[in-house]
N, C-alpha and C positions, 0 to 999 in steps of 0.2 A: 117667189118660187120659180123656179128655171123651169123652160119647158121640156116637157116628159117628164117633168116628175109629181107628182100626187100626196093627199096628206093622208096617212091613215093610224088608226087610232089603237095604240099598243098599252094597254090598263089606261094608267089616269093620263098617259102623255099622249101627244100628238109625232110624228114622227114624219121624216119627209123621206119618201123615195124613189129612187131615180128607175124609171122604165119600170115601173112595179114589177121590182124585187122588194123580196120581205124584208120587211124592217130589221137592226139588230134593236136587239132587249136590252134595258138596262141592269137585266137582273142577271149576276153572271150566273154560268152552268157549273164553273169552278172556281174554286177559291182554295189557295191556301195564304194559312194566319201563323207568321214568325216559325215557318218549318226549318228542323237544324236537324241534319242528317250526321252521325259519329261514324268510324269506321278507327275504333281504338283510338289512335291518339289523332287524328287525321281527321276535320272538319270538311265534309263535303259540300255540304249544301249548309247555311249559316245565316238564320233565323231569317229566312227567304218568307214576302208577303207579293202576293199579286192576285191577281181575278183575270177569269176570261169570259167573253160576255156569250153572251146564247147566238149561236146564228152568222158566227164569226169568223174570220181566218186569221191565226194569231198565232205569231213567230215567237221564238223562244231561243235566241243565240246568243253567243259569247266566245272568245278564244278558246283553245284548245286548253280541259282542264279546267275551263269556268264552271262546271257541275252542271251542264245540263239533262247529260244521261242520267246521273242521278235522279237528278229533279223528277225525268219522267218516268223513272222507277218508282217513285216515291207517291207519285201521281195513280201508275199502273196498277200499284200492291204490290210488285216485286219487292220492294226493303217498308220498313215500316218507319214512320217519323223517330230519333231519339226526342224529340220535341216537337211541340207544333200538331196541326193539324192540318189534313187536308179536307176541302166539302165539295159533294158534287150532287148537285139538285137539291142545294140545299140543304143534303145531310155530312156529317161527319163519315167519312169513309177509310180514315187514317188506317193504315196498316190490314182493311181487310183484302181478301188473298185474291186475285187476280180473277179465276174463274168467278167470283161473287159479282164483282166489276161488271166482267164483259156482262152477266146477265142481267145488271142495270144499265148496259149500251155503253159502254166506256171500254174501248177495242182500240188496243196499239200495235202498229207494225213495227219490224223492226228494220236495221241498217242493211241486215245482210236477209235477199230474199227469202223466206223458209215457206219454199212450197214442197210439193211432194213431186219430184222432179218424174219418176214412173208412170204419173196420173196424168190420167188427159185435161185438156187445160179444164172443162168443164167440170171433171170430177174433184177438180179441186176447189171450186166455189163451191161445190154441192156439201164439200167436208167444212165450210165458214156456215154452212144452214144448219149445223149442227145445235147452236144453241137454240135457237126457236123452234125448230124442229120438233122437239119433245116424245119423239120414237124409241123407247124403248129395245133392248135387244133381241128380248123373246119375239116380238111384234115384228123387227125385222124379217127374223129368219122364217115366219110362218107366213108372211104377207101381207100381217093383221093392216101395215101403216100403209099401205097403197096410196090412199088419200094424204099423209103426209110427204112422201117420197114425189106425187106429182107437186107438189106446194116445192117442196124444196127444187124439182129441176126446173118451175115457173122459174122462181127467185132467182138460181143462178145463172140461165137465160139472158134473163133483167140485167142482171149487172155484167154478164160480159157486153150486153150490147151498148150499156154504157159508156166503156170504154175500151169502143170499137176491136172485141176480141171476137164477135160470134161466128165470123167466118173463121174462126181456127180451131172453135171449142174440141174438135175431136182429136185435134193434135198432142202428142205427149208436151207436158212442160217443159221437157228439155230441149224441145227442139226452138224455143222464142229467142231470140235476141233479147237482148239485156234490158233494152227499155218497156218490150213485150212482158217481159216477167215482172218487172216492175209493177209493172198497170192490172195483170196478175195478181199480183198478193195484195194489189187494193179492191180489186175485185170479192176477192178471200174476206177483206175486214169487212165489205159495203153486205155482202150477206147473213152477215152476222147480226144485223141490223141494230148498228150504231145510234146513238143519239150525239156521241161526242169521239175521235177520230182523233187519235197521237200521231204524227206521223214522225219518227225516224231517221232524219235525211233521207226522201222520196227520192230527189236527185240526185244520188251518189252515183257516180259513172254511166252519168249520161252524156250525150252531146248534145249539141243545140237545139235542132229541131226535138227529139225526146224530149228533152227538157219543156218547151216550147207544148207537146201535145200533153205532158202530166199536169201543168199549168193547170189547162184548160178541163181537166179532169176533176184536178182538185176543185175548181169554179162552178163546175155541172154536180160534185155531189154536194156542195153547199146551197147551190142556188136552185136544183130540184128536188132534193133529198132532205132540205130541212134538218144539216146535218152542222156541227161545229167543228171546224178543224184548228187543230193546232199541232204544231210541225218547230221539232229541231233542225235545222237545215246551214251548212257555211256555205252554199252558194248563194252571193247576198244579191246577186243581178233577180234571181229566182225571187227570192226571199221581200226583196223592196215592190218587186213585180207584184207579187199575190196578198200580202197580207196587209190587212187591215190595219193592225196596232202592232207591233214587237215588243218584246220585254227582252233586257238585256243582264244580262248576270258575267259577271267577272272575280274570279277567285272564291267562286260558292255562294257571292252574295247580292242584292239585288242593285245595278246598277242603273237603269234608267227606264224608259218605257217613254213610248210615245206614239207617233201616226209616221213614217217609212223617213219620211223626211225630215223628220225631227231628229229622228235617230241617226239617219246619216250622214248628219252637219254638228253631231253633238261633240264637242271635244274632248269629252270622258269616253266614248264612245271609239272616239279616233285614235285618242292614246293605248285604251286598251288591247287594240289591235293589232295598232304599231308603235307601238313604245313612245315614250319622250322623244321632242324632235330634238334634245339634246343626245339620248340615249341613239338614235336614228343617224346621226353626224358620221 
């Protein structure tokens, strides 16, 4: 065993970890088994099989038009399997409707930021406490949830200062720069209180340093939050950096999977990206 690292005991195995951070599980949190997604005559996603383990950060890319959006619709509840199944905690979740999801902590952002650009940036983690929340509207408007209402501006407090937003919270949303509102609308899903975390391409129009502090964001809600991330993402500099394992998919269906470096020395992998080095001439 290297040093800093420790054994610690996860069910029947033993497990090694470096600077005690928590182990990954080997029991995944998701799974899907041979999912085939129709769109008329149009195969999107085509008898796709993979898992992703508890505790994780797990990449999910492919060229333009491999099905990944798909895939994490299919995942979300947004479209429902034409086949296949998807499991998440070990249940069958296929096809149920997105709000049912988040309320078993399965919370996806999407490409394009959808905050409520009017609201100050706090007011808009306080609308991610809505699911746990469980305030009522009569109770609203009479005072009755007092006690919920300080619970939710604890919570989103918490999570802006996670990711170093709480010196702006009383700023409108519109006024953040782009990688600000980014870190934002993960602010929005970490309230919602995830157990499992789609992300989107987080890094779409960012620049380096952004890029470089979302990194680090995504690492802090994994490694203090006890939370599983998995992230569509083409910025592969990003993508090799943060993730544990990738699964790769190409033309809907499942092409390879492995640990960063496996994947980016794969020649299936390389072709798919950039064509035949005859087709490449």
């Amino acid at each position: 065993m290297h040093a800093g690292e420790r054994e610690t005991r996860t069910g029947a195995h033993f497990k090694t970890v470096a600077n005690g951070r928590r182990p990954l599980s080997d029991k995944p949190i998701l799974e899907l088994r041979n999912v085939t997604r129709k769109f008329g005559g149009l195969i999107a996603v085509n008898d796709l099989s993979f898992s992703v383990r508890r505790n994780s950060i797990h990449g999910l890319i492919g060229p333009n038009g491999a099905g990944k959006t798909t895939t994490f619709s299919l995942i979300s509840g947004y479209y429902k399997p034409t086949s296949g199944s998807v499991f998440y905690e070990g249940q069958d979740v296929s096809g149920l409707k997105t709000s049912r999801l988040a309320q078993r902590g399965l919370i996806r952002t999407f490409q394009g930021t959808t905050l409520f650009q009017e609201f100050s940036v706090i007011d808009n983690v306080r609308v991610g406490c809505h699911r746990s929340a469980g305030a009522g509207f009569i109770s609203r408007i009479t005072g009755g949830d007092a006690p919920t209402e300080r619970e939710a501006d604890r919570k989103a407090r918490d999570a802006l200062e996670l990711f170093d937003l709480g010196a702006m919270a009383k700023e409108p949303a519109s006024s953040l720069p782009h990688g600000h509102q980014r870190a934002l609308g993960m602010a929005v899903a970490l309230a919602a209180d995830p157990t499992l975390i789609l992300l989107d391409e987080p890094f779409t129009g960012m620049n380096p340093e952004e890029t470089r502090r979302m990194m680090d964001h995504v690492r802090r809600i994994r490694d203090e939050r006890d939370i599983t991330i998995m992230l569509v993402e083409h910025d592969m500099q990003a993508v090799m950096g943060l993730c544990e394992r990738i699964t790769v998919m190409n033309f809907g269906q499942f092409l390879t999977e492995g640990v960063p470096q496996e994947v980016a020395n794969d020649p299936r992998v390389i072709e798919a990206y950039l064509g035949r080095n005859e087709d490449a001439a």
